[in-house]
C-alpha positions as CSV (number, residue, x, y, z in Angstrom):
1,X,11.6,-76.3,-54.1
2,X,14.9,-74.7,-53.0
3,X,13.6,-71.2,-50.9
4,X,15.7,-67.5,-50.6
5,X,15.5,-64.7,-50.4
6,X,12.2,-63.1,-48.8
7,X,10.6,-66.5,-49.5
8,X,12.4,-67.8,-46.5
9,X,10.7,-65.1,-44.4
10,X,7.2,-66.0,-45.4
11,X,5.4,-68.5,-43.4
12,X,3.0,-69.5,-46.2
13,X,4.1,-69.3,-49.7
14,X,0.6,-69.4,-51.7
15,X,0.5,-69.5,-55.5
16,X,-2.9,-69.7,-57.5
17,X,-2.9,-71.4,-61.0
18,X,-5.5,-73.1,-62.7
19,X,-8.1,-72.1,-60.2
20,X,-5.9,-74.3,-57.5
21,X,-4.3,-71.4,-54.9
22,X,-1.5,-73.9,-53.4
23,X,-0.8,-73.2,-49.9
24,X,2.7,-74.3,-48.9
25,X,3.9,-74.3,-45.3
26,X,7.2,-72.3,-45.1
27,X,9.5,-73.6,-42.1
28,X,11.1,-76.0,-43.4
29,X,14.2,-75.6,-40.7
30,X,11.1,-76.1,-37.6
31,X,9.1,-79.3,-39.9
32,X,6.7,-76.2,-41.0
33,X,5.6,-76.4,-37.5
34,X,2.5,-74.3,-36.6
35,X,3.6,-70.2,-35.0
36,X,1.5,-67.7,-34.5
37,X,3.3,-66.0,-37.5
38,X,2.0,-69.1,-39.7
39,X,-0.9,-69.0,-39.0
40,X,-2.4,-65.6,-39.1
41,X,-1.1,-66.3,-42.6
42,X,-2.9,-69.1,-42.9
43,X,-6.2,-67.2,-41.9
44,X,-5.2,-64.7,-44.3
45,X,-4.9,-67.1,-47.3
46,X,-8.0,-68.6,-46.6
47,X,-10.1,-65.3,-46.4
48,X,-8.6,-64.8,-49.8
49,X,-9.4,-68.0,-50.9
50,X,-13.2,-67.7,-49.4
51,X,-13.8,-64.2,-51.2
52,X,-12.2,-64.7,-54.3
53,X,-14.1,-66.3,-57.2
54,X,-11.2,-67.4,-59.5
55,X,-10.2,-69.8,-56.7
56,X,-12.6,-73.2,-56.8
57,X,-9.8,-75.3,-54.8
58,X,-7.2,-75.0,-51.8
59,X,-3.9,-77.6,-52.0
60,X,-2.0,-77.7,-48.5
61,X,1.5,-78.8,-48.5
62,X,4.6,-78.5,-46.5
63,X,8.1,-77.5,-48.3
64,X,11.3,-79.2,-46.7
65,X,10.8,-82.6,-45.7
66,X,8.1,-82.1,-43.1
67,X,4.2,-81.5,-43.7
68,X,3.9,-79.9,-40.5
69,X,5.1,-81.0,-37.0
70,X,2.0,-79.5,-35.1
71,X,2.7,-76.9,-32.7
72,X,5.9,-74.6,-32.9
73,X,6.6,-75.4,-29.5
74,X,10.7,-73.5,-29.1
75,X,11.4,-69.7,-29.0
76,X,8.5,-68.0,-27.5
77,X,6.4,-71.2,-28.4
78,X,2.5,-70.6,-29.4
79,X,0.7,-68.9,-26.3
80,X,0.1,-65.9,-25.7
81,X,1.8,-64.5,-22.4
82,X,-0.7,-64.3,-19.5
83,X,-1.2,-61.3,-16.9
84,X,2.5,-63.4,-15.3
85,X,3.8,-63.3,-18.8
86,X,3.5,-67.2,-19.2
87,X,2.4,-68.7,-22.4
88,X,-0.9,-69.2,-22.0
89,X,-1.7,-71.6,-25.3
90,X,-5.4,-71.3,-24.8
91,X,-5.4,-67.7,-25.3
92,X,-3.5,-68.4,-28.6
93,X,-5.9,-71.6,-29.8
94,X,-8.9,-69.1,-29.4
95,X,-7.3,-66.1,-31.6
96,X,-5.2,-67.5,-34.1
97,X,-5.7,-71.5,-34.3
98,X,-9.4,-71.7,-34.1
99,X,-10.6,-69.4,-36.3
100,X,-8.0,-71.2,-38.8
101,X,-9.8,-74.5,-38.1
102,X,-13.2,-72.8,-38.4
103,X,-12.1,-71.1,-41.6
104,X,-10.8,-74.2,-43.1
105,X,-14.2,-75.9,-42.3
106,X,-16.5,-73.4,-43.4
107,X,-14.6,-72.7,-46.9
108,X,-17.3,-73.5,-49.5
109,X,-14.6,-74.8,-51.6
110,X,-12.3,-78.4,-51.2
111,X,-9.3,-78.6,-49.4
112,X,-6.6,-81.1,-50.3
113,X,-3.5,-82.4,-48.1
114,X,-1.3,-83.4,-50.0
115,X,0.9,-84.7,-46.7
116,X,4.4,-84.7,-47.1
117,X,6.7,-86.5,-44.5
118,X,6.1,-85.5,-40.6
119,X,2.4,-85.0,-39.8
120,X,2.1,-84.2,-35.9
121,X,0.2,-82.9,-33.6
122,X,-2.4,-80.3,-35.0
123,X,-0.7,-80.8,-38.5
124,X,-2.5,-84.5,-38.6
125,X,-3.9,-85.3,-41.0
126,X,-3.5,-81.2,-42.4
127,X,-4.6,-79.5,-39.8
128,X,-6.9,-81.9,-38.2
129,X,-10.4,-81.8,-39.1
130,X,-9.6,-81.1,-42.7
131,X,-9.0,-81.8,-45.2
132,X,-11.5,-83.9,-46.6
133,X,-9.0,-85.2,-48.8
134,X,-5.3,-86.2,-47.6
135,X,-2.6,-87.6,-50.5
136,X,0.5,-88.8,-48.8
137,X,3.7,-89.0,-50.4
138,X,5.7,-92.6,-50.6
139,X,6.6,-93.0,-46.8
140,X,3.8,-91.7,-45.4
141,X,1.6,-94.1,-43.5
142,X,-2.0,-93.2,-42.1
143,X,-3.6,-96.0,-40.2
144,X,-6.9,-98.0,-41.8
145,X,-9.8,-96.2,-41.0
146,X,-8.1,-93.1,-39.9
147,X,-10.7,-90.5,-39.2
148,X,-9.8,-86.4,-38.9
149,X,-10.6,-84.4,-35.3
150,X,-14.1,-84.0,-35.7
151,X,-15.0,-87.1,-36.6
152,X,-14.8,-86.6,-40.6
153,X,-13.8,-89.5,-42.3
154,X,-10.4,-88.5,-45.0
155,X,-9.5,-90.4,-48.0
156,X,-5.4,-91.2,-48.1
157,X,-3.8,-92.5,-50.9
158,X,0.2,-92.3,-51.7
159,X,1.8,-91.0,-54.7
């Protein structure tokens, strides 16, 4: 999906159709790695999708050639500067990340991976501890028996 415009200024591109709202990760130049730009969107999308009745499933993808790479770790990177103005990452993991996770956990409603290319760090398998479900494009391998953060079994398949 070729991106201009705005669209390559929005972290999340999110589209609802069919009852599906499709979440697609939008840094495709940084492997859609995780900033805290992406996701407060991410929280925001999935307070939408929580409170909205028309929406009775969540897709997750990545545009570009990368699911998502994990943590955004160039530029400023993903802490939050301390009282010596270092990144301090686990200010950031309680503010933003968490409450993603938590979100994405306590949604009422199932979340699909459908995992294209890179999967890293906190992007594996989409965003740890869920998806429930995880589709992998041809090229992407997940081991046997590969279990989420968490301990929640996911189901991978390739298209």
């Amino acid at each position: 999906m070729p991106v201009s415009g705005a669209m390559d200024k929005t972290p999340v591109i999110a589209a609802l159709e069919g009852g599906v709202l499709t979440l697609m990760l939008n840094r495709p130049q940084r492997l859609n790695a995780m900033s805290p730009a992406l996701i407060e969107a991410m929280n925001h999308e999935l307070e939408r999708a929580r409170d909205d009745k028309d929406i009775r499933a969540v897709l997750l993808t990545g545009i570009g050639r990368g699911f998502c790479a994990g943590a955004d770790l160039a530029g400023s990177g993903p802490g939050d500067p301390d009282a010596d103005g270092q990144p301090d990452l686990g200010a950031a993991m309680d503010r933003i990340f968490n409450p993603m996770i938590r979100a994405m956990r306590a949604l009422p409603k199932p979340i699909v991976g459908a995992v294209n290319g890179v999967a890293a760090g906190g992007g594996v398998p989409g965003f740890g501890p869920v998806p429930g479900v995880a589709v992998g494009a041809p090229g992407v391998t997940a081991a046997d028996g590969a279990v989420a953060a968490g301990g929640r079994p996911f189901a991978a398949g390739s298209g």
